[in-house]
N, C-alpha and C positions, 0 to 999 in steps of 0.2 A: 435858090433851092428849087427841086424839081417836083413837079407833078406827084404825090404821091407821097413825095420823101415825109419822114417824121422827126421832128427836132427832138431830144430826149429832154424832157423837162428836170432842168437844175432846181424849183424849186421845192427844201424841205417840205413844203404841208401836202406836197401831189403823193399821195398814196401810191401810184403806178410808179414812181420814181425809182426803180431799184435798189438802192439800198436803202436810200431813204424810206426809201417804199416797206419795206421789211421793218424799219426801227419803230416808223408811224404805226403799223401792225401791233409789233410789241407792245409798242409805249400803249396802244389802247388797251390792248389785252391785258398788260399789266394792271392797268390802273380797273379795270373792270373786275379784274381778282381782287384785287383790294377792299374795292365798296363790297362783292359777296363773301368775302371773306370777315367782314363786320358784320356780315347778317351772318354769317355761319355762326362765329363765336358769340354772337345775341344768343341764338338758337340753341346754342351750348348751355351758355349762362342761366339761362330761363329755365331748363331743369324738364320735363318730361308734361304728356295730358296740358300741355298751355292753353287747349279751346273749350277744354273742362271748366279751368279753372278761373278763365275769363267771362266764363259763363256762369259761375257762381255768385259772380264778385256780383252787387249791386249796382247796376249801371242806369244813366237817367237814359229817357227814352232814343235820346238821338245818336245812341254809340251804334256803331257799325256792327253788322255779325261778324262772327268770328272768323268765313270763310273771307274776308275782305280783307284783309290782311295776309292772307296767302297769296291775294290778286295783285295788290298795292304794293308789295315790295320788291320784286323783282324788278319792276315799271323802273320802282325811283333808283333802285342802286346802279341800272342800266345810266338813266338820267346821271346820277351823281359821277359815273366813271369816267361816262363819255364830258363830261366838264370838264373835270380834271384833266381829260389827254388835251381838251381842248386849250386850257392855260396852259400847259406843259408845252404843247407844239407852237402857240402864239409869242410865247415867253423863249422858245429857242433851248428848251430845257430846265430841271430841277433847278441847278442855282440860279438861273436869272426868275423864277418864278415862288424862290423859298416861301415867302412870307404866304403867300395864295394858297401856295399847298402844304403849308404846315398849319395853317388852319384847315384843312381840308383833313388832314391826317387826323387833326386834332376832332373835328369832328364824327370822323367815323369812330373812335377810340370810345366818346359817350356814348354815341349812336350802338355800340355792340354792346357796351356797360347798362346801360338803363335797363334791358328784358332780366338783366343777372339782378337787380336791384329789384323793379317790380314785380317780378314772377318769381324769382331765384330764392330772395330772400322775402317778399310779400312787405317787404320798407315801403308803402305806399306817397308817403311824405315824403320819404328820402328819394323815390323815383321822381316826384315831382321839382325836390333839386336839380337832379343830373338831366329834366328835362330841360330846366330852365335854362341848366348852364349850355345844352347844345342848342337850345333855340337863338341864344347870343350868339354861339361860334359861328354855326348856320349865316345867321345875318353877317356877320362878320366876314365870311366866307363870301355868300354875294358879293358885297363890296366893295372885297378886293380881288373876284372875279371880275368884275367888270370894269375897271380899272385894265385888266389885261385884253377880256373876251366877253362883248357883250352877249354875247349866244350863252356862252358858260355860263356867264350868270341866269339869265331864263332860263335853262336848263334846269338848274337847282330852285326854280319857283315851285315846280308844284311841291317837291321834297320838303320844302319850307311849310306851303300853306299843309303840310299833312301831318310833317312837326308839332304847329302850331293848334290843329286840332287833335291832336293825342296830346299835350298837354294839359287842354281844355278837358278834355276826356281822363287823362289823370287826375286830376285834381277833382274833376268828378267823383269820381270813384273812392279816392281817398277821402273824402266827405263822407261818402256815403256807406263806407266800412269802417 
């Protein structure tokens, strides 16, 4: 090779790679639609005034304001997408990755359910189910992320510890009303 020359990089995960390069693109952007797309239809669910009405409920001293949650999710659903492409692209695609990212589907599915439940319908108890049942998938989700892509899984660390303290925090709450 000469001076100068450039080898075109054959490997799928090089972003610059032409076509690949363009599927890598998608495949993130898609998966990055997905995770806002559970926060949209959360957003849905939960019904209208949600900083109102979080602010009514009786909360123990250590709950967040309510502006912190406008900060804190964008963050994670960025974290949760870019995981996801990241098993997708490790794994070589959907089928050889099913089980990872059907947990992962399965998780955004509570993940958008829980604000319809807590806020939507004011089920306090019952939000503290559909917590619990995402804080397993969640974990679940780790897992067997990291079994494929140990970055993916860190990734989804902090999404977990923030799970794990809104459940602490529901269950607060549903105490306390």
């Amino acid at each position: 090779m000469q001076r100068g020359q450039h080898t075109p990089s054959h490997d799928p995960t090089d972003a610059a790679a032409g076509p690949s390069g363009r599927r890598q693109a998608l495949g993130v952007g898609a998966f990055l639609l997905l995770a806002f797309a559970a926060g949209g239809i959360g957003s849905v669910l939960q019904g209208s005034d949600v900083g109102a009405r979080y602010l009514a409920f009786e909360r123990p001293v250590w709950a967040p304001p309510s502006w912190a949650f406008g900060v804190v999710w964008p963050v994670l659903y960025v974290l949760i997408g870019v995981a996801a492409w990241r098993v997708w692209r490790q794994a070589g695609g959907v089928g050889a990755a099913a089980w990872p990212l059907g947990l992962w589907a399965g998780q955004l599915v509570l993940n958008a359910a829980w604000p319809g439940v807590f806020f939507g319908s004011d089920a306090l108890w019952a939000a503290v189910a559909v917590i619990g049942m995402l804080d397993l998938v969640v974990v679940a989700t780790v897992v067997t992320f990291a079994r494929v892509d140990r970055a993916a899984a860190a990734l989804l660390a902090p999404y977990l510890a923030w799970i794990l303290y809104a459940t602490a925090l529901n269950v607060a709450i549903a105490a306390a009303n």
